[in-house]
Every structure is written in structure tokens, then in C-alpha cells.
N, C-alpha and C positions, 0 to 999 in steps of 0.2 A: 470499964477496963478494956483496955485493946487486947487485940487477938495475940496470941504466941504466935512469935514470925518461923517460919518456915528456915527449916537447914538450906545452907548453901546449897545450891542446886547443882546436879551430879555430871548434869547434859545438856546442851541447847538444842533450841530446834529453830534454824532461819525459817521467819517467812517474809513472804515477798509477795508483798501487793503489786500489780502490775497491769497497764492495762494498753492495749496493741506495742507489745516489745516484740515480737517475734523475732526483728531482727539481733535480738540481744538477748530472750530470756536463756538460751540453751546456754549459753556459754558463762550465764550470771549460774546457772542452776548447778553448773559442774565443778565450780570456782566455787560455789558455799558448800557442795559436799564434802571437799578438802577438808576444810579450817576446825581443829581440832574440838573435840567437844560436841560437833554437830551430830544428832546423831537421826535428822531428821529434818528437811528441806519442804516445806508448805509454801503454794504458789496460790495466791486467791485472782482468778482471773477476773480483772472488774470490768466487764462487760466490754470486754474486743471487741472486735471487728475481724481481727486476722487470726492465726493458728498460735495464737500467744501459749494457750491451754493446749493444748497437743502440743508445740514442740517442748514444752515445758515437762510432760509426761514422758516424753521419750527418753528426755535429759537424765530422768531420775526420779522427778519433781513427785509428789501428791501434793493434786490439783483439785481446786474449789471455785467452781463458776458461780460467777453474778451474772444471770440473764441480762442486767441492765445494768449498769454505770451507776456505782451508787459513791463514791469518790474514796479520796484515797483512805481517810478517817475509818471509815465502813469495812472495807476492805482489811484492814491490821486488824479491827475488832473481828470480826468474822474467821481469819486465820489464828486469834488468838484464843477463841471461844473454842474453835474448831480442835484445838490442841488441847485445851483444859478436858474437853468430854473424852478425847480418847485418853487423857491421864485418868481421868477417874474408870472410864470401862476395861482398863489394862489394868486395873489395884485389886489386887485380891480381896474381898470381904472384911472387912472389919479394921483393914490396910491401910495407912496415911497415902493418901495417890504420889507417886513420884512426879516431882514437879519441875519441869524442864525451863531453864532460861527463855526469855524471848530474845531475840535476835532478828532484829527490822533490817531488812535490807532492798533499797531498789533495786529494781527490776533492769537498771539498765548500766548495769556496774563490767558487765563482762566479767574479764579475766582477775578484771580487781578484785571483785566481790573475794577474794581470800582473803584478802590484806584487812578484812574486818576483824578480822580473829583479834588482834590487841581488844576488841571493847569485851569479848567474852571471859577474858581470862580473870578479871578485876572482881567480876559476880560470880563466876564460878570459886574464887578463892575467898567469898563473902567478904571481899573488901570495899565492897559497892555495888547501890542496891540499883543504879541506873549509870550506864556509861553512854557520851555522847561522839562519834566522831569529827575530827575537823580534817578537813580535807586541804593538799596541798592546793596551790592557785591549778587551775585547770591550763592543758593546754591548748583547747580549740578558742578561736576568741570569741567574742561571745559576752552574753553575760548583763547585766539589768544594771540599773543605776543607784541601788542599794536604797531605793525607798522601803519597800519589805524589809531586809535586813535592820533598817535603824527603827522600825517600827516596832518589829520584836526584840530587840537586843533592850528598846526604852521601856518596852512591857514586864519582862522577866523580870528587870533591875529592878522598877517600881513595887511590884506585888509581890517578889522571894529572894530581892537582895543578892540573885545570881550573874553574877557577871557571864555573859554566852559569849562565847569566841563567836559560832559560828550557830545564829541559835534557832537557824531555819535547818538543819542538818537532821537527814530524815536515817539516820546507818545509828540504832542506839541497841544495845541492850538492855534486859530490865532482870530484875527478882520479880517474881510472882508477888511481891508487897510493891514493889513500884508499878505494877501491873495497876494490881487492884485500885493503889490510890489515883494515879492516873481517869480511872472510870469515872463518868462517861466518856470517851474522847471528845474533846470538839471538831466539830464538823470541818471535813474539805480538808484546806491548806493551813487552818489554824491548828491541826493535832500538834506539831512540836513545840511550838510555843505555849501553848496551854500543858502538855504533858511535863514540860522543862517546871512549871509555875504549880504546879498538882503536886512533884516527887518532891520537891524540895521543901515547899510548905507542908508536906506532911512528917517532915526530922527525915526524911529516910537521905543517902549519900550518895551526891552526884559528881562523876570525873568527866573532865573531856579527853579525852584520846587521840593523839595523833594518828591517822592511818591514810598509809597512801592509794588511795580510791580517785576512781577519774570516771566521771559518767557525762553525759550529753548533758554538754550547756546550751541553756535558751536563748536566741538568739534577740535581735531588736525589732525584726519586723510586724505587723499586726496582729497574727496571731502570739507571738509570745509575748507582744504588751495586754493583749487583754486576757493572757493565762497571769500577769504578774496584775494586773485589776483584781483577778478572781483571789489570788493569795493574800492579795492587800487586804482584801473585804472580808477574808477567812481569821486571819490574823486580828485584826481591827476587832471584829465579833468576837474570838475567844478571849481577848485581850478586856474587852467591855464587861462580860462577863464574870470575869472573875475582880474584876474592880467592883463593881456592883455587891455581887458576894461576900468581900472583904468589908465594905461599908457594914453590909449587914452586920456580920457575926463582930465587928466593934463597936457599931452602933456610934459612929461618926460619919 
């Protein structure tokens, strides 16, 4: 028998994996204080270099250092493990722990970072148990040749019949049920596509959301082809395994 799903949840709390933003977290961190509902802004600093965790602190933020880079996957679990313990050490005894939205947002959204607010309103009104954003076209130019993108958009289709607008989009909210099913994330650059393939094969309700967010687009020169390698290879891997998976539990 499955567990009794949790009430719509009352309040969010952004976190924000992030690792050397500095020149962007203060102003991502002050932009998700706004947005309605938040009643609580988590920065997991994944192993800087620069003052990402301090200026982040000063912004507002409670902050959670990784001594060491442990990628972006790691980071959203860590902020969101880190939120579930003070839910439970803030519940009075014998008290169901009040249980806050998740609310992922990058690190390098700036002033946008408010304009996330549409994905929390849909979970906070229990009309959806995970919202995804899509983001307008960006205006810096820029930008990959959509091998990642058609890699995940054919993954998701394959293995939960979801059609993803935009299905490498890291700005989603969740219900503490689309939390849980979600677990374990997969590693690296593969957590959205695999989380997209978790919430929705487990019945729970996924939106995607218009919102207008603008964050630094990658460019084409050598490093950001071998950051879109490393996405490829992240994507590819959570994509394999839950193909593997689905074999199993059909036994075809």
C-alpha cells in the first residue's frame, strides 16, 4: 500500500545549488526572497573557488559548503536533505513536520530569479506535484547545437511518454512526493532528465510553465564543448539506466 500523500504544502524554500557565481549569486539570492511563498532561500555552495558562499550570506542566503565539487546532482540533494532535517527539528513532538515546496533554482538567474514564482503557485495550490520552467529564447548569443537537448527530449518520450518542451531546464519545483520519487537523483547533468522520467512514471503531475528567466548562455568555444561532453555523458547514463530498469520490472 503507498504511503498517504502529504497536504499541499503551505511554503517554499529556493535552493540554489551554485558553484563560483559570485558575480551573480547576491542578486539571484534577493530576486528568490521576493517571490511569494518563499519563506526560505538555501545556497549549497559546490565547492568555489571565489566568495560565492559569503556573498551569498550577506545577501540573505543560509548557506551550505562542499569543500569539494561534488556536481550539481549532489548539491540539490544536500540542500534538500538539509531542509527536510530542519522540517523535522522545527515539528513539535508527536507533530506531522511542516513540509515546504522545493523550489531549484540556478545560481545565475540574477534579477530573474523572481519571475520563477509561476512554477510555485501550481504545487502550492496542489494542482501539481512537479512544475518545470521554459524559458523564453535567451538574449546573449550563444548556445550548443542541441545534441543534449534531442538526447533528452528522446529519453523522457521513450521511458514516461512525456513530451519536454525544454527538458534539460534545471528552475522546477516539486511536492515533497515528487521529492521522494525522484530519489536518488542521477549524477552530474543527468538530474533533470532523469527527475522529468522518476515524477512522472511514478502517476504523480507534471506542468511546464512559462517564465521569463535569462541566465548565461554557453558559449561554443573549448571549454563549453567539453562542459556540453560532460552533459551528454550525464544525460546518456541516466537515460541508460532507467531503460535497463524498465526492462527489468517488465521482464522484456
Amino acid at each position: 500500500m503507498s504511503a498517504q500523500p502529504h497536504p499541499a504544502p503551505e511554503a517554499v524554500a529556493a535552493v540554489i545549488p551554485a558553484m563560483n557565481e559570485a558575480d551573480r549569486i547576491a542578486a539571484t539570492v534577493i530576486a528568490a526572497k521576493q517571490i511569494p511563498g518563499v519563506d526560505m532561500v538555501l545556497v549549497v555552495d559546490d565547492g568555489s573557488h571565489d566568495d560565492t558562499g559569503t556573498l551569498a550570506r550577506r545577501a540573505g542566503a543560509e548557506v551550505i559548503t562542499h569543500p569539494k565539487n561534488k556536481g550539481k546532482a549532489a548539491a540539490m540533494m544536500t540542500g534538500a536533505f538539509a531542509l527536510r532535517n530542519r522540517e523535522i527539528s522545527d515539528a513539535d513532538p508527536g507533530v506531522e513536520p511542516h513540509h515546504r515546496a522545493l523550489l531549484f533554482i540556478d545560481g545565475d538567474l540574477e534579477d530573474s530569479a523572481v519571475n520563477t514564482a509561476p512554477l510555485a503557485a501550481p504545487v502550492l495550490a496542489g494542482e501539481a506535484d512537479m512544475t518545470i520552467a521554459i524559458l523564453p529564447a535567451q538574449k546573449r548569443k550563444g548556445g550548443g547545437f542541441g545534441f543534449v537537448v534531442g538526447l533528452a527530449k528522446k529519453g523522457i518520450a521513450e521511458l514516461s511518454g512525456f513530451e519536454a518542451t525544454q527538458p534539460l531546464s534545471g528552475m522546477r519545483c516539486l511536492s515533497r512526493e515528487a521529492f521522494d520519487a525522484a530519489l536518488p537523483f542521477a549524477a552530474g547533468w543527468g538530474v533533470e532528465a532523469a527527475m522529468t522520467i522518476d515524477v512522472v512514471n511514478a502517476g504523480l503531475r507534471v506542468a511546464e510553465v512559462e517564465c521569463d528567466l535569462h541566465h548565461r548562455v554557453t558559449g561554443r568555444d573549448l571549454k563549453a564543448q567539453l562542459h556540453r561532453a560532460a552533459q551528454y555523458r550525464d544525460v546518456a547514463r541516466a537515460i541508460l539506466v532507467r531503460r535497463v530498469r524498465a526492462k527489468k520490472e517488465t521482464g522484456k
